[in-house]
N, C-alpha and C positions, 0 to 999 in steps of 0.2 A: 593976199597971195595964198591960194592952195597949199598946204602943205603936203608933203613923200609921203610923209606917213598916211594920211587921207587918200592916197591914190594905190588902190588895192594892187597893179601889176609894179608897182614901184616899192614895195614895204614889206617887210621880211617877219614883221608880226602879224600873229594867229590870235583870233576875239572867240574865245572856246562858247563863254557862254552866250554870246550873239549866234554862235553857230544851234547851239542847244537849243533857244529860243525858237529860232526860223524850223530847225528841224520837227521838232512837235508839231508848229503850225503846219508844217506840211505833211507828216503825218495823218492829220486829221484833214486836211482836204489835198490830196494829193496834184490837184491842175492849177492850186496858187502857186506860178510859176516865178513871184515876186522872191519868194521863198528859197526857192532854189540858187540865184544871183544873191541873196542874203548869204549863205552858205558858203559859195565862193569866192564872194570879197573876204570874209571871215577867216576862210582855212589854208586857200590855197594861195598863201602867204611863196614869193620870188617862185610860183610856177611858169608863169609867160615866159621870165628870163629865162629861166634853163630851155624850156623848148624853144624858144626860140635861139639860144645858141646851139641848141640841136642842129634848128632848119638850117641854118646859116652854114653848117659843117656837111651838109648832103650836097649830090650831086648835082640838084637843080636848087637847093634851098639860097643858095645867093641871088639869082636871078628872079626867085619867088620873093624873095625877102628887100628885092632892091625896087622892085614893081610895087610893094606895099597896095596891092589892090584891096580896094573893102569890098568886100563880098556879099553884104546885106545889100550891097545897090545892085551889083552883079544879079545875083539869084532874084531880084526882084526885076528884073526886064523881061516886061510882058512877050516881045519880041524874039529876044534870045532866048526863052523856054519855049515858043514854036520853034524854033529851027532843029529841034533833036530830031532826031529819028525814030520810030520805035526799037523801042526792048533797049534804049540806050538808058544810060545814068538821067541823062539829063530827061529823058520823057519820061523815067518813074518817074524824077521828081515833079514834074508838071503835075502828073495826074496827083500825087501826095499832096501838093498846093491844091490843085481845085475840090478833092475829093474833103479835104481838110478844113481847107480854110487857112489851115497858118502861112506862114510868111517867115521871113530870114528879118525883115522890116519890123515884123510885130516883134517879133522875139528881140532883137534891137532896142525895141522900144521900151518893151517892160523890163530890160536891163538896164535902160538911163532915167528909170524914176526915181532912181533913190541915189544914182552916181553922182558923185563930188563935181566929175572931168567927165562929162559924156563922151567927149571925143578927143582924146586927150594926144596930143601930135607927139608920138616916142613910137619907137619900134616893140616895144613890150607890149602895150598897151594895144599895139597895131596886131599886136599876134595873139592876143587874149580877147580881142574882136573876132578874129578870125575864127578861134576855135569856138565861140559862139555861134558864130553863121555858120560851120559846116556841121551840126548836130542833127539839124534833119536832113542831111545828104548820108550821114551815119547811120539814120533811120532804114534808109534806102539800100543801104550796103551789108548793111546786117542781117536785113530780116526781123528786123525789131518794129513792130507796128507801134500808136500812139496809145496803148490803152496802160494801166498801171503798171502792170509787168514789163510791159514792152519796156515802157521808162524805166523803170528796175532793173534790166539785162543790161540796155543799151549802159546806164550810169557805170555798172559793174565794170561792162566792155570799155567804156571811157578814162577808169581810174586805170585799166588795164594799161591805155594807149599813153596817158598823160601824168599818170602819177600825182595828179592834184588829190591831195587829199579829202575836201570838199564830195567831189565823188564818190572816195571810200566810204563816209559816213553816211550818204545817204541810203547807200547801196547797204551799210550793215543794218541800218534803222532799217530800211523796206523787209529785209529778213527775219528782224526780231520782232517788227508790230506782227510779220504773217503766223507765227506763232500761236498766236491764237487761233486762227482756225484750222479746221479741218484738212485745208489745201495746202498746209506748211510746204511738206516735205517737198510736193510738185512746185513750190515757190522758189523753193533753197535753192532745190539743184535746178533752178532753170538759172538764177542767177547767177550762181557758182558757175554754171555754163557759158554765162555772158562774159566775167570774169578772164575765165582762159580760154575763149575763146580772142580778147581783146590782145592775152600775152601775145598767143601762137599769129596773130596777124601782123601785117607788113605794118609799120610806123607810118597811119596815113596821116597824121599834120605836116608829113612832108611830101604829101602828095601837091599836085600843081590841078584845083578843081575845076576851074575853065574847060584845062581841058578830059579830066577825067569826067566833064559831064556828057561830053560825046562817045563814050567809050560803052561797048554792050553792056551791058551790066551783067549779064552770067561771066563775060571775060575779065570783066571787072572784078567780081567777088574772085574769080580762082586768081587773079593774079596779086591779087592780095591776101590772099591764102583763108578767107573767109566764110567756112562752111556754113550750110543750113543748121538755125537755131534748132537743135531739132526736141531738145528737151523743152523749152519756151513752148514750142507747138505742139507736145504732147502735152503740157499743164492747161495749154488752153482748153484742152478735151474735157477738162475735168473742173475747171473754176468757175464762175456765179460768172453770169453774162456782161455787167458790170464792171466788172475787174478786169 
């Protein structure tokens, strides 16, 4: 039998130096995204339960919460990403899927390589799926593209939204490797950007993304109070093509 404590949204212990380990490795190739799901079993020790007794206490979060939809199969229907409109949520996201490559499926996947409970039937565990599946819909909402930094803002913007620790760290580690070069300062403050830009936004894990995928996405971004990265886009001006 599984034990609680082997189930990371179920266990209220932190593995500092597992987190130590993964982080380095990720440092050093920043797209082992194995590493990053090391991180967060590691740190972000009873975060599913508190948001999710977040969602559950909002005006639509019982009805989101009672539907328990998984979302990597959702976002993965070839069919229902035609059905958007243009300039909606849901057609950037199409075009981010094809232009990309990635998937809500993939990212799923190299989450349950190393998990104890791939799919572990609890509402915690239902809500720590979830906020995995809508990180490239975050992609999309922010203005955070997929290149280093972009994952560096968005991580910021995320510890902002969810207060997992795990986030924190990665986000301070991306600031302190940049330090070495040249482009520090344009790294810091685009993060730091990401950061408060995550405070000053609406609390989207309680948003309902079905149907926020229909929705324009410039009405989307203002109604969630979401401005243009605009420090992010001015460091791109200035960083190695690369990055």
């Amino acid at each position: 039998m599984t034990s609680i404590q082997a189930i990371p949204e179920l266990d209220n212990r932190r593995d500092w130096p597992a987190a130590w380990r993964a982080l380095k490795n990720l440092l050093r190739d920043g797209s082992d995204t194995v590493q990053v799901f090391r991180i967060m079993r590691a740190l972000n020790a009873g975060n599913s339960r508190r948001n999710y007794m977040r969602l559950i206490e909002t005006r639509e979060g019982g009805r989101i919460a009672y539907g328990r939809v998984e979302l990597s199969g959702s976002f993965g229907d070839p069919s229902l990403l035609r059905a958007f409109a243009s300039g909606t949520v849901g057609a950037a996201y199409r075009e981010f899927v094809e232009q990309s490559g990635y998937s809500a499926k993939g990212l799923a996947d190299i989450s349950n390589l190393e998990a104890v409970v791939p799919e572990l039937q609890h509402p915690y565990a239902w809500f720590g799926r979830r906020e995995r599946d809508i990180h490239d819909i975050w992609h999309i909402l922010t203005g955070y593209k997929t290149d280093d930094l972009g994952e560096a803002c968005l991580v910021a913007f995320s510890y902002a939204q969810t207060k997992g620790l795990g986030w924190a760290v990665i986000a301070a580690g991306s600031a302190l490797d940049s330090l070495q070069y040249p482009y520090r300062k344009a790294w810091c403050r685009a993060v730091w950007e990401g950061y408060r830009n995550g405070k000053e936004a609406k609390w989207l894990s309680g948003e309902d993304y079905l149907e926020l995928l229909a929705e324009p996405l410039v009405d989307a971004r203002r109604r969630l109070n979401i401005p243009e990265p605009r420090h992010y886009l001015e460091a791109k001006k200035v960083l190695p093509a690369n990055v």
